[in-house]
C-alpha positions in Angstrom: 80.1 102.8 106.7 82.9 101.2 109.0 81.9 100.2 112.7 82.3 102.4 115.2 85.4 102.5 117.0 85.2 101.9 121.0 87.3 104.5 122.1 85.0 107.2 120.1 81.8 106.2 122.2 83.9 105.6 125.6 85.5 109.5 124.8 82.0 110.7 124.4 80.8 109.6 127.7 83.7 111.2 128.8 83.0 114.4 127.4 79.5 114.4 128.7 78.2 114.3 125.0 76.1 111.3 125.7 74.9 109.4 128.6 76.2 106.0 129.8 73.2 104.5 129.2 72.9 105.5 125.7 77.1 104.6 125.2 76.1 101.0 126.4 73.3 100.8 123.8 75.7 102.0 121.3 78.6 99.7 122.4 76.4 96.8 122.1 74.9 97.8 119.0 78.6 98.0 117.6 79.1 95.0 118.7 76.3 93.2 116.6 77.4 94.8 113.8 80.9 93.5 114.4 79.2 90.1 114.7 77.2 90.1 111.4 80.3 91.4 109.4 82.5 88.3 110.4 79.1 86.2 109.8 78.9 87.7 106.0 82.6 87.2 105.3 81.9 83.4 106.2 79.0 83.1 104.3 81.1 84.8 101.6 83.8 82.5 102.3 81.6 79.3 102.0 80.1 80.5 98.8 82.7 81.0 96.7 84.5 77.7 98.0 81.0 76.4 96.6 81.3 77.6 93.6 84.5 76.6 92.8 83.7 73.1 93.4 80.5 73.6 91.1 82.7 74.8 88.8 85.6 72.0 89.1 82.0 69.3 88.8 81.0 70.9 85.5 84.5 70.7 84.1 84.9 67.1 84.8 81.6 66.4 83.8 82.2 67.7 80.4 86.0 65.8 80.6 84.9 62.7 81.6 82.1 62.6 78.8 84.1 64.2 76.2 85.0 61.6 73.7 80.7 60.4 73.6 79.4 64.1 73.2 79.5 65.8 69.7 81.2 69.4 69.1 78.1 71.0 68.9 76.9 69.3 72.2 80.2 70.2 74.0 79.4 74.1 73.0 76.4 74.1 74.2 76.9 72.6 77.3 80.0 75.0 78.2 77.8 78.1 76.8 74.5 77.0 78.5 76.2 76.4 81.8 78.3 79.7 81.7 74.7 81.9 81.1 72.8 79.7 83.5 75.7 80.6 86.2 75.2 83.9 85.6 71.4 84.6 85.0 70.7 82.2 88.7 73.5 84.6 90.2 71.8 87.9 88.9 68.7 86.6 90.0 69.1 85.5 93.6 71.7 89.0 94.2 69.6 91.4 92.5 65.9 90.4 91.4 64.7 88.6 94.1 67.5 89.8 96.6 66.6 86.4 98.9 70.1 85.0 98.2 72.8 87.5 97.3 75.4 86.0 99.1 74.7 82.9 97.0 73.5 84.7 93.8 77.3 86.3 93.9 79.2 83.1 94.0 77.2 82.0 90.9 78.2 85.0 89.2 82.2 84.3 90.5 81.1 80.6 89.2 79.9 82.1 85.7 83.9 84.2 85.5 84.9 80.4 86.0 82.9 78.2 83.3 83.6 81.7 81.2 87.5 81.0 81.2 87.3 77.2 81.2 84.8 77.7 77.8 87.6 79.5 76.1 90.1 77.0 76.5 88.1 74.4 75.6 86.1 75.5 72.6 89.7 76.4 71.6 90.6 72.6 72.1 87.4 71.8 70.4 87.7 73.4 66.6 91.6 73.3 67.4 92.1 77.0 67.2 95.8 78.2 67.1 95.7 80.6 69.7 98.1 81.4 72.2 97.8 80.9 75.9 98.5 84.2 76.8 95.7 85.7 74.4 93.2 83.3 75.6 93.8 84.2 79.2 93.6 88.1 78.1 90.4 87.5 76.7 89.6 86.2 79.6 90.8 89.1 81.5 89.0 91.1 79.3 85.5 89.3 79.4 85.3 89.1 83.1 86.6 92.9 83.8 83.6 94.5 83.4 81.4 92.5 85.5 83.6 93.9 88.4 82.1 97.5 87.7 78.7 96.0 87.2 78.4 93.9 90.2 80.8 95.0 92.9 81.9 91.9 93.2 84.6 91.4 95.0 85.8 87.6 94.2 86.2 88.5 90.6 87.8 91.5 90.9 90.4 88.5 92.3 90.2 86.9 89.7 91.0 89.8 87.6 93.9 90.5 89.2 95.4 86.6 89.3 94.2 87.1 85.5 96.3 90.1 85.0 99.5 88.4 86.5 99.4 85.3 84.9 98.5 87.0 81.2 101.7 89.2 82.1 103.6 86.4 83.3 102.5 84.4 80.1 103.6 87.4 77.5 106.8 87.6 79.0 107.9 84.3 78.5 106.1 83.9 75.1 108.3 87.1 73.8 111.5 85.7 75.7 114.6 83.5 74.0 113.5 79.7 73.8 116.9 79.3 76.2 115.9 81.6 79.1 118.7 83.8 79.9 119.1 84.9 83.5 118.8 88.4 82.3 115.4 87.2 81.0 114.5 85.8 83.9 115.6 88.7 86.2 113.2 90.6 84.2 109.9 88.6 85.1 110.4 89.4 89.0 111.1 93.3 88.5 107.8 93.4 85.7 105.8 92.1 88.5 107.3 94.3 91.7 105.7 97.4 89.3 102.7 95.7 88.3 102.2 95.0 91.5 102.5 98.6 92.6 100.0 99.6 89.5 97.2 97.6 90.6 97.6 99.0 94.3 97.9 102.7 93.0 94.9 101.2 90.6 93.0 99.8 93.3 93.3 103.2 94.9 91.0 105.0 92.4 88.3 102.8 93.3 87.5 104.5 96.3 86.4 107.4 94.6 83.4 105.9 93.7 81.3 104.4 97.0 80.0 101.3 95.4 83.5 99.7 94.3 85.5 99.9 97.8 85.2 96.9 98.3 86.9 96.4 94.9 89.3 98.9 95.5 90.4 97.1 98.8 91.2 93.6 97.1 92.8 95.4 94.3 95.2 97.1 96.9 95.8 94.2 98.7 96.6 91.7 96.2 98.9 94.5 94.7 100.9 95.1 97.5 101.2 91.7 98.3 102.8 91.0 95.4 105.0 93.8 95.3 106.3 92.8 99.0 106.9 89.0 97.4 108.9 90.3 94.1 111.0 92.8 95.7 112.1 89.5 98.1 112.8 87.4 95.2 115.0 90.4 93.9 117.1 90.1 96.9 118.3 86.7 95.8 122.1 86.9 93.2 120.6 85.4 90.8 117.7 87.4 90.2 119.4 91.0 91.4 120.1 91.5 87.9 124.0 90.4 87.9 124.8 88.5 84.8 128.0 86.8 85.0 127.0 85.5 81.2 127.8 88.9 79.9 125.9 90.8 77.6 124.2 88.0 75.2 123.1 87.5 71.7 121.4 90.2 69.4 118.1 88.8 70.2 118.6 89.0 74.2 119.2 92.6 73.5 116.2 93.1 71.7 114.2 91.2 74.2 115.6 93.5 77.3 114.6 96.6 75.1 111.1 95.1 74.8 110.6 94.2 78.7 112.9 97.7 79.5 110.4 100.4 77.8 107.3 98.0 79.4 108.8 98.3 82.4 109.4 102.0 81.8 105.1 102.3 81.0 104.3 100.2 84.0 106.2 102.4 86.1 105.3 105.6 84.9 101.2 104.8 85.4 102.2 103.7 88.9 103.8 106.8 89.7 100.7 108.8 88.4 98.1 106.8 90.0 100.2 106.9 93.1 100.5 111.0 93.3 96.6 110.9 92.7 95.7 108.4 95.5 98.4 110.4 97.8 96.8 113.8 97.3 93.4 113.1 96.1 92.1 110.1 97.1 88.6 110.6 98.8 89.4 107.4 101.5 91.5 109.3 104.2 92.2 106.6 106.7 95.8 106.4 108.1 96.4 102.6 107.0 95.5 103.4 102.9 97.8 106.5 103.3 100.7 104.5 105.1 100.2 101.5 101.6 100.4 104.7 99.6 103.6 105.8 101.0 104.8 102.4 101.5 104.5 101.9 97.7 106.0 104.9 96.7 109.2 103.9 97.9 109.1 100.2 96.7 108.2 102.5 93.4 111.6 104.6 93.8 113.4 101.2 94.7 112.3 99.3 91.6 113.5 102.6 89.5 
């Protein structure tokens, strides 16, 4: 439940529905709720800056021993660190509840050592995978524990995920000589991503547990719509090619990125009709972002 605002309480007293004496009590209880918000958000803050150190220790760790420890050794360690993350995060948040500030930067930790496992066990039995699929299966192993925890710090990382997996397949399925037709592309695919995980983020809020998720979700999304549709202002990404039309190939890559861009844009425009009339969350700043990417939608188009 959001705080209270001060004008409701002070048009109250106004309107004789309570007593000054209660409005003070109310005012000053808003105001410690205000307090322990900011506190949480900095504990929050502090936590996940924690973990990402942790995580950044156990890398180098592993790094700096890597030539003395065996394969097997090197597998374990990654594997045993990633599940230790996670059961000391599920723990401290949801057993013994004493910690859940801490207990969900372990778990953010654990979506870390998860990804830099990947990559490295890769490394390790030299597995010909491409860097785009590792990061999707990334992607795809740390998505769900944003539905089963709430958390809010991996649902960032999901989305940074999600762009740089996109960003990734883009330029493995473009020309080895990047055209500036190719490279017009990669800004536009992002201005409607962008939009889809904000019109995404919106569906969130019809369930109460995953607002929180819905709101960084919206934010990162707009965020990077606002940045793309500025890099589209510059020539040489506006889509003017003074090249002309290009090789066979560049054709066939434009027809790829054209019908994904045609996809990405159509789910946008779905969830975004959904979130406009539908959407449980009725405040006026998630219906002025609904409107608001709308028309970057029917700008992009």
């Amino acid at each position: 439940m959001s705080v209270m605002n001060d004008k409701l309480i002070k048009q109250w007293v106004d309107e004789g529905l309570i007593t000054l004496p209660q409005a003070e009590k109310m005012l000053a209880d808003v105001k410690r709720e205000r307090k322990e918000q900011s506190s949480n958000k900095f504990i929050i803050a502090v936590s996940t800056f924690g973990a990402l150190l942790l995580g950044i220790g156990a890398i180098l760790f592993v790094a700096s021993n890597w030539n003395e420890l065996s394969s097997l050794g090197k597998v374990l360690i990654l594997i045993g660190s990633t599940l230790g993350a996670y059961y000391a995060g599920f723990v401290l948040k949801y057993e013994k509840q004493n910690l859940p500030r801490v207990g969900e930067a372990l778990l953010f930790l654990g979506a870390l050592l998860f990804g830099a496992s990947l990559f490295l066990i890769a490394q390790i039995y030299h597995v010909n995978a491409n860097s785009h699929a590792l990061v999707f299966m990334w992607l795809a192993g740390v998505l769900p524990l944003v539905y089963a925890f709430g958390s809010a710090p991996i649902a960032a990382l999901s989305s940074f995920l999600f762009y740089l997996w996109m960003g990734l397949f883009l330029f493995r399925n473009a020309s080895l000589s990047m055209s500036e037709r190719d490279l017009m592309m990669l800004p536009a695919f992002y201005l409607v991503a962008g939009i889809l995980l904000f019109s995404i983020g919106g569906l969130h809020y019809f369930h109460e547990r995953l607002r929180n998720v819905a709101r960084v979700y919206r934010l990162i999304g707009i965020q990077v719509a606002v940045v793309t549709l500025y890099l589209l202002t510059f020539k040489a990404l506006s889509g003017q090619n003074p090249y002309g039309i290009g090789s066979r190939e560049e054709l066939h890559i434009s027809a790829q990125f054209t019908t994904g861009f045609v996809l990405f844009s159509i789910a946008a425009l779905i969830n975004s009709v959904i979130n406009l009339f539908f959407n449980p969350s009725r405040s006026e700043t998630n219906t002025v972002e609904s409107y608001i990417c709308v028309g970057l939608l029917m700008l992009s188009l």
